[in-house]
N, C-alpha and C positions, 0 to 999 in steps of 0.2 A: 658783025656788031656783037658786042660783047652784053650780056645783060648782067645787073651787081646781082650776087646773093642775098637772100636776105634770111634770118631767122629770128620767129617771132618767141621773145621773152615775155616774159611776164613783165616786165617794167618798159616793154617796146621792141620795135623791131631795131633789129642791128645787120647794116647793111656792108658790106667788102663787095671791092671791086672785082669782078671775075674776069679780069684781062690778066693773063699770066697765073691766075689764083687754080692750079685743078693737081698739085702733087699732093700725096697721104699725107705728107708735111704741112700743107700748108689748109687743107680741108681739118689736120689734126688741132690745130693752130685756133682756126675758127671757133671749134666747139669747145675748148679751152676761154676761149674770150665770151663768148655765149654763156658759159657756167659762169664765168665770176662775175659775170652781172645778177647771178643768182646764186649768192655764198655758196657755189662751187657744185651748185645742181643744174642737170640736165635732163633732159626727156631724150626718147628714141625718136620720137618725133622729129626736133629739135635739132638732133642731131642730122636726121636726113635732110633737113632742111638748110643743113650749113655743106650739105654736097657727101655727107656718110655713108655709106652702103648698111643695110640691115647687118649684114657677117662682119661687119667692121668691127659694128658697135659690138657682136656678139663676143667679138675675140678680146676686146679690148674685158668686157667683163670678164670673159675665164682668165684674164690673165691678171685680171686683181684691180688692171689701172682703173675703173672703174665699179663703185660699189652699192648693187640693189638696198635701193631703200624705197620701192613700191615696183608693182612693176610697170615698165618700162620707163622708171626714173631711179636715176642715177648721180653718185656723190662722187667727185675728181678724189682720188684713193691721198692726194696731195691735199687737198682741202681738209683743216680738223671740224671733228662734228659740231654742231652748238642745236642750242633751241630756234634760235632766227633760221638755221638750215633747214629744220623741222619743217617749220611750218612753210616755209618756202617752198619745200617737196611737197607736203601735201598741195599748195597751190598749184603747183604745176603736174602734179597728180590729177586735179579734180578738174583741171582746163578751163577752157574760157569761163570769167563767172564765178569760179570760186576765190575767195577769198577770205583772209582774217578775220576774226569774229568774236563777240563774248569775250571770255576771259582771257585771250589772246589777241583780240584786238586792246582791249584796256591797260595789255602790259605796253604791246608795242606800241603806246599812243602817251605812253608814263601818266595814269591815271591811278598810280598806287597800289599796283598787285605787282609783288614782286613774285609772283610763283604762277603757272598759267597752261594748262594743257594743250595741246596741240589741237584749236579750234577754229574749225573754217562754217561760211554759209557756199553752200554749192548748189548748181542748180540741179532739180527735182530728180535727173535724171542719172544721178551720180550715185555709185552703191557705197554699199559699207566699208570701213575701212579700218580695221584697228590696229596701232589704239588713240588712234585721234577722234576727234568728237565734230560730227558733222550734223548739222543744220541744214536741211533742203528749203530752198524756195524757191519757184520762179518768177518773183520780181524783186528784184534788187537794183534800185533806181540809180542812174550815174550820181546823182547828188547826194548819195550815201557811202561812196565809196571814193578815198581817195590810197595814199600809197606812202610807207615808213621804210625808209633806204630799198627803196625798189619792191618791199613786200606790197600787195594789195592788200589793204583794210578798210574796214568798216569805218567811218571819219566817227568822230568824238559824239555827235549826238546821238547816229544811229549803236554805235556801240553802247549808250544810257538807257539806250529805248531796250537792247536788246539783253541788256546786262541780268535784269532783275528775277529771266526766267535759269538763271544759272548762278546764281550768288544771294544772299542775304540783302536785307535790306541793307546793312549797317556798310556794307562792300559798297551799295548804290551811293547812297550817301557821301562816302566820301571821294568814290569818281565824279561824283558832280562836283565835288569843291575843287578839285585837280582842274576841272574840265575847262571851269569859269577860271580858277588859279590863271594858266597857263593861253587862255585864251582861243580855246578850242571851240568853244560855241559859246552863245548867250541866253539868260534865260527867256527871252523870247522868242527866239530860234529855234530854241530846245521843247518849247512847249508846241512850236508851229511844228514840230514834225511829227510829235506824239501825238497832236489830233487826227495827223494824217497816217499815222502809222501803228496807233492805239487801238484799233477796231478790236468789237467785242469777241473773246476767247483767246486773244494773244496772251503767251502766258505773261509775265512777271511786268507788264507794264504797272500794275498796280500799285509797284512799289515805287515806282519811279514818279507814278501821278502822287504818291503821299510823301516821297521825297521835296518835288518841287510846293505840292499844299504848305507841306511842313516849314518850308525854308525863305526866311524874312528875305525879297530879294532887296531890299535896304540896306544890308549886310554884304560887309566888303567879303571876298573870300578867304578863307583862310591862305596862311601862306606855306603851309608844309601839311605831308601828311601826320605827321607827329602834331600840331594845331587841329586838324580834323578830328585824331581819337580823343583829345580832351576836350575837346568842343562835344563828343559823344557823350563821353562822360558825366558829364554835365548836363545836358538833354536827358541821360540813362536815369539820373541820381535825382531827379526833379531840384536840381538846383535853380537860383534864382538868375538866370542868362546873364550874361554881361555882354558891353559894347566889346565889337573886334575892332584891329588894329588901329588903337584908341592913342592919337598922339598927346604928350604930357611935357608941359613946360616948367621950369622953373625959373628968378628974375634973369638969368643968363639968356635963357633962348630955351630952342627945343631940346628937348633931357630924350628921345626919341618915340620912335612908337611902335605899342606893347600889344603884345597877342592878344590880349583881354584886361577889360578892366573894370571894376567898379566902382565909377566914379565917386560916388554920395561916398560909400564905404572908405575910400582910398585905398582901395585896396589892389595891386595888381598881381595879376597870375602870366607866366610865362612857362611854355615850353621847351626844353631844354635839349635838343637833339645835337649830339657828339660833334657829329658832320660841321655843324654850323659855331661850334662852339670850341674852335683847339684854338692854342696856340697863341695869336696877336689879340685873336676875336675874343680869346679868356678875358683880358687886360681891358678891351673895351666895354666887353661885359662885365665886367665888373665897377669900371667907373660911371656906368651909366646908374647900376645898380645902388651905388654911392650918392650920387646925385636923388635918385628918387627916393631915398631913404631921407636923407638931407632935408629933402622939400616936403618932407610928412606923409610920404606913402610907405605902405604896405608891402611887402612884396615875395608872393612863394613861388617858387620855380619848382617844375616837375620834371623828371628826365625819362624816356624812350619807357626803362622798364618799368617804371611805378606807372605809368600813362595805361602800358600796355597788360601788365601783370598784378595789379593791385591798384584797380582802380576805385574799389570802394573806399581804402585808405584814402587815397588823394582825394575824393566826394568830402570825405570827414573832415579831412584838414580844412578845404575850402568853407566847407560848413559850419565848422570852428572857428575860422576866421572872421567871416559875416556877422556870426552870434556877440563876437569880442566886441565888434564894433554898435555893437546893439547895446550892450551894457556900458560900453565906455560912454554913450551919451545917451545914459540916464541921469535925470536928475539927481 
């Protein structure tokens, strides 16, 4: 009787039948299909566990087809590098239990950090590693941890909870509006785990409890992260809040519904991100903005770099605009 092989990945075990299965062809075959379930990484492990001999794996490195990227973890010399391959090595580096985390669980979870070091939580007993950025702990509950195309991560909450001892408030903030965005937790989910997970001297929870204090949860979420930094903005510049995604009709029907608005003032403010805005979308934006101007609103639109590079400007214009409306209904 024949027993299957099996090799355990990171994203599960991957089983072949061992009937017929025992030429260097066909063991080569194995750890080939084992890597690309892990953007083209493998362990030595890993590889003995698909039927490799230790000298296989050795010759296979001097001879290039294989490329140390920690030791005994290795890149198919066919595989191109990425970031996702990064940290996937580190997880299968740091073995059972480690996992994505921080500012690399937040990218690979799209919570709005486009830029993210190579960071894992691993258990207590895992050494240093550079230059990735590791986090020990030994408990990391399964309800924390789920998986982004087979990488292991930290799931949405716990990456809230664990964000603020590694980023800024202003970075928390706006993973939370992604989070609720996109439907990755709620805020009452998100609070149940911060009590459970908050205990006194953890770092950066802090910011996460003044996060949710801060945030009306009345309030729909913003819908982009370019809506999150003007939403900052505005919070920064002690402006006077407006409703989000405030719908506006005119005698037709609905004219749609706008990033912000203030209503009494007629005033509304819209975010202007490229992405959302070429092409047909021009045309549609543009008749909508037609329509709200028609029926007696206001209307200033901000784009990517005045959001992000001169926001005290847009503060003024907005605060300009308010004032107008102050004087225009004076007696």
């Amino acid at each position: 009787m024949h027993e299957d092989v099996v090799c355990t990945t990171v994203a599960g075990p991957i089983r072949w039948s061992a009937r017929h299965m025992s030429t260097r062809h066909e063991i080569g075959q194995r750890c080939v299909d084992a890597a690309l379930e892990q953007f083209g990484v493998i362990s030595a492990h890993q590889a003995i566990e698909c039927g490799m001999s230790m000298s296989a794996v050795q010759r296979r490195v001097k001879a290039g087809m294989w490329v140390t990227l920690h030791p005994g973890v290795y890149r198919l010399r066919e595989c191109s590098s990425s970031w996702e391959q990064s940290i996937m090595a580190a997880c299968v580096w740091g073995g059972h239990g480690t996992v994505a985390s921080h500012r690399a669980a937040a990218r690979l979870l799209g919570l709005g950090l486009e830029q993210a070091p190579v960071e894992v939580i691993a258990p207590t007993s895992t050494r240093s590693r550079k230059p990735m950025v590791i986090h020990r702990t030994d408990c990391l509950p399964r309800i924390d941890v789920t998986s982004v195309r087979c990488i292991p991560v930290t799931t949405a909450s716990r990456t809230l909870v664990d964000l603020g001892a590694v980023a800024p408030l202003a970075t928390v903030e706006r993973a939370l509006e992604a989070a609720l965005r996109e439907g990755l937790t709620s805020l009452p989910y998100l609070a149940d785990r911060l009590d459970q997970l908050g205990k006194p001297g953890r770092r950066g929870v802090g910011k996460l409890r003044r996060a949710l204090r801060e945030r009306d949860p009345r309030l729909a979420p913003t819908e982009s992260e370019l809506e999150s930094l003007l939403w900052q903005v505005m919070c920064r510049e002690g402006l006077p809040l407006p409703e989000r995604q405030f719908c506006i009709y005119d005698a037709t029907g609905l004219i749609g519904r706008v990033d912000f608005c203030y209503p009494s003032e007629r005033l509304v403010i819209e975010a202007i991100g490229l992405r959302w805005h070429s092409g047909d979308r021009v045309l549609a934006d543009g008749e909508r903005r037609n329509r709200l101007v028609l029926a007696g609103w206001r209307v200033l639109e901000f784009p990517w770099r005045d959001v992000v590079r001169r926001r005290r400007v847009v503060a003024q214009q907005i605060r300009a605009a308010l004032r107008a409306t102050v004087v225009a209904n004076r007696p």
